[in-house]
C-alpha positions in Angstrom: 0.0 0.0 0.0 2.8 2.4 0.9 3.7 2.8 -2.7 0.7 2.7 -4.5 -0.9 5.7 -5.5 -3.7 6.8 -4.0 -6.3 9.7 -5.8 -7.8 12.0 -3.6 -11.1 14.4 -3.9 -11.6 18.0 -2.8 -13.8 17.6 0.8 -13.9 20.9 1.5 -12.8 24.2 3.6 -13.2 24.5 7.1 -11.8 27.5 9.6 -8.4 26.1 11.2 -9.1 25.3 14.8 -5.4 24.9 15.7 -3.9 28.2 13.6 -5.2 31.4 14.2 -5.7 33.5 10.7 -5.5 30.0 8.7 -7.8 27.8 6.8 -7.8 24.0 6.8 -8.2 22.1 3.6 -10.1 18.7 3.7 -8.8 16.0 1.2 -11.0 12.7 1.1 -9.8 9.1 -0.4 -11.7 8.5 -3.4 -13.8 5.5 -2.5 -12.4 5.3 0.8 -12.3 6.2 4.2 -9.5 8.4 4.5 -8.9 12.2 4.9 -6.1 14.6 5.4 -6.6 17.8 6.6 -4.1 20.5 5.1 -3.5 24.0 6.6 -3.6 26.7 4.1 -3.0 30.3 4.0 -6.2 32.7 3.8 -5.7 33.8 0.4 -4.8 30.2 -0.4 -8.3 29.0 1.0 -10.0 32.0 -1.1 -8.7 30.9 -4.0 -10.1 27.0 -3.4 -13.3 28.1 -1.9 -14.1 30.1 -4.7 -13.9 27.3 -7.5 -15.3 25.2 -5.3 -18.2 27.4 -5.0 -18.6 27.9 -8.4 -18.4 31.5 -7.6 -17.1 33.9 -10.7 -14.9 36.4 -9.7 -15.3 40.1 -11.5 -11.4 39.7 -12.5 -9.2 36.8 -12.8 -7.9 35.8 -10.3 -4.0 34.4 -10.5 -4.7 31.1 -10.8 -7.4 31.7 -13.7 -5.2 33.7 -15.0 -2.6 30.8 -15.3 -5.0 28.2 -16.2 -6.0 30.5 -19.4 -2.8 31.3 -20.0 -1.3 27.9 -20.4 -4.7 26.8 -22.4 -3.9 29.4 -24.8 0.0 27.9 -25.3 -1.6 24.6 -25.8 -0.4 23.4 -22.4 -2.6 20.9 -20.1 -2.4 20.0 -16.5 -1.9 16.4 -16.7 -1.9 15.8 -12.6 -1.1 16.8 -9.0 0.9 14.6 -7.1 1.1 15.2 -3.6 4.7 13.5 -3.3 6.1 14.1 0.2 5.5 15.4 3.4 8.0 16.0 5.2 8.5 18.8 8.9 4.4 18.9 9.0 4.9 20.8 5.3 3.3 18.6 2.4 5.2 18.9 -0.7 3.2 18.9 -4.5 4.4 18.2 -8.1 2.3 19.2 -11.2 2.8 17.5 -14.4 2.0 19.4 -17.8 2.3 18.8 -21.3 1.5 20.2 -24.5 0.2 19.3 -27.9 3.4 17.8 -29.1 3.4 15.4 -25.9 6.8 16.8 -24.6 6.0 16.2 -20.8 7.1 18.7 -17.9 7.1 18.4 -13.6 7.0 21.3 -11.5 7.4 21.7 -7.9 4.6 23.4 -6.5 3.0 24.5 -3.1 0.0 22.0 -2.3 -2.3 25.0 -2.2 -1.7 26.4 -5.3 -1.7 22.6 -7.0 -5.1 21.8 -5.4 -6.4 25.6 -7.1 -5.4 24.7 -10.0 -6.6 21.0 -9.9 -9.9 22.6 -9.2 -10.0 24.8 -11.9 -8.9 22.2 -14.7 -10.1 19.2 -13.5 -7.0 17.5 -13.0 -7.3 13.9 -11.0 -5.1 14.2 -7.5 -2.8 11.4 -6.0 -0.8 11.2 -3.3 1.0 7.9 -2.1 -0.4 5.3 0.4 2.6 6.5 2.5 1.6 9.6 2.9 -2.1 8.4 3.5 -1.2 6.3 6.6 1.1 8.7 7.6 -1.2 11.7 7.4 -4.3 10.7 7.3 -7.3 9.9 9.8 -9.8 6.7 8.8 -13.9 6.8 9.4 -14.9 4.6 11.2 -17.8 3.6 13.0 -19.0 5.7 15.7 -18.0 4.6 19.1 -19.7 3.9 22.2 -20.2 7.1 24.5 -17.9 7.3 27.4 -18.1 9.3 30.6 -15.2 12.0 30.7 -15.6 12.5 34.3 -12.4 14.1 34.1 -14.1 17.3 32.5 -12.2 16.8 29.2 -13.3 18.8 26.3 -12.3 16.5 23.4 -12.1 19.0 20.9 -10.0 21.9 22.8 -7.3 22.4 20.8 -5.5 24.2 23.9 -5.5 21.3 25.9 -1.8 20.3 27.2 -2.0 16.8 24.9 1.7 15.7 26.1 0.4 15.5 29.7 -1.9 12.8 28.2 -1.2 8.9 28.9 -1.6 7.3 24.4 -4.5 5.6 25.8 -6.4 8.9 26.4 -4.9 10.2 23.4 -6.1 7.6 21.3 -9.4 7.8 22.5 -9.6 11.8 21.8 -8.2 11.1 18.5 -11.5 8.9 17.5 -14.0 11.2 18.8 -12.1 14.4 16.7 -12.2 11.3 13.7 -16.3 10.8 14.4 -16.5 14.3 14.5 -14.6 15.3 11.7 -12.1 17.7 13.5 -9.6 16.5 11.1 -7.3 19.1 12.0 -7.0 18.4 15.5 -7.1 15.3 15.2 -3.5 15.8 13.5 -1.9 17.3 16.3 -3.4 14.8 18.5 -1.7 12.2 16.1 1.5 14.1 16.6 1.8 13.6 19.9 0.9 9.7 19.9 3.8 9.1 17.5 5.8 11.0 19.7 5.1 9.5 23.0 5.1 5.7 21.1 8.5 6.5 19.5 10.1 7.7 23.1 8.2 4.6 24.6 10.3 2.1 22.2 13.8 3.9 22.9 13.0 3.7 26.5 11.9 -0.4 26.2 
């Protein structure tokens, strides 16, 4: 699985819960139970929002502006491949190519590659890697425990490294159940962490 390719759909915008003054950017698993939750830039989540809207802008905007452009020079998105991740930054590729086949792949940011995705109808793929790694599974909704404790699962303040992995894991579902894909991430963070330190310690 880790090196198959994996195509991924638009989910959606949400405001981020962990990042003041950023967005978060919901990719979903075609046909599967997957999503990663990407934190863009305000002008970055304008620019999605607004395809994804269907909303028509007075002027272009950059990225229509590049889409036209490279339509008029016969060029064609071919793909986005979301092709590492690497420091909590995901890093994007975009293929092109022209009417006389001649191929070309360009670094890009994720942002950008997802607005232009949007705008040509590009397919999106990342690699089952990066899935795992990144990524939060649906799953059925769990039983209903008492927090007695006074936890509020989905506090993104809370001091998480205080935490035993048990309690972790458990906040980690309920963000999964309830979609909080974004807090569920730094959740995850801290899980890896804590298991990694566990096994140098054993």
């Amino acid at each position: 699985m880790d090196d198959e390719r994996v195509k991924l759909q638009v989910m959606g915008i949400t405001y981020s819960q962990v990042q003041q003054g950023a967005y978060a950017l919901v990719l979903a698993q075609a046909d599967g139970p997957y999503r990663i939750p990407i934190v863009v830039g305000i002008a970055e989540a304008q620019a999605i929002a607004v395809r994804l809207e269907n909303i028509i802008p007075p002027r272009p905007m950059p990225h229509d502006l590049f889409v036209s452009l490279a339509h008029a020079f016969g060029i064609q998105l071919e793909e986005v491949f979301i092709s590492d991740f690497d420091n909590g930054v995901f890093m994007s590729e975009l293929t092109f190519s022209n009417d006389s086949d001649k191929t070309v792949v360009l670094d890009s940011r994720t942002s950008d590659a997802i607005a232009l995705a949007l705008r040509t109808g590009a397919p999106i793929y990342t690699t089952g890697e990066i899935m795992m790694k990144t990524g939060f599974k649906m799953g059925e909704q769990p039983e209903h425990e008492d927090a007695g404790d006074g936890d509020n699962l989905a506090d993104p303040g809370r001091q998480y490294e205080y935490c035993s992995i048990e309690k972790l894991e458990k906040m980690l579902q309920s963000c999964v159940d309830h979609e909080e894909y974004e807090i569920a991430a730094e959740i995850k963070k801290v899980i890896d962490k804590k298991k990694a330190k566990k096994q140098e310690e054993d």
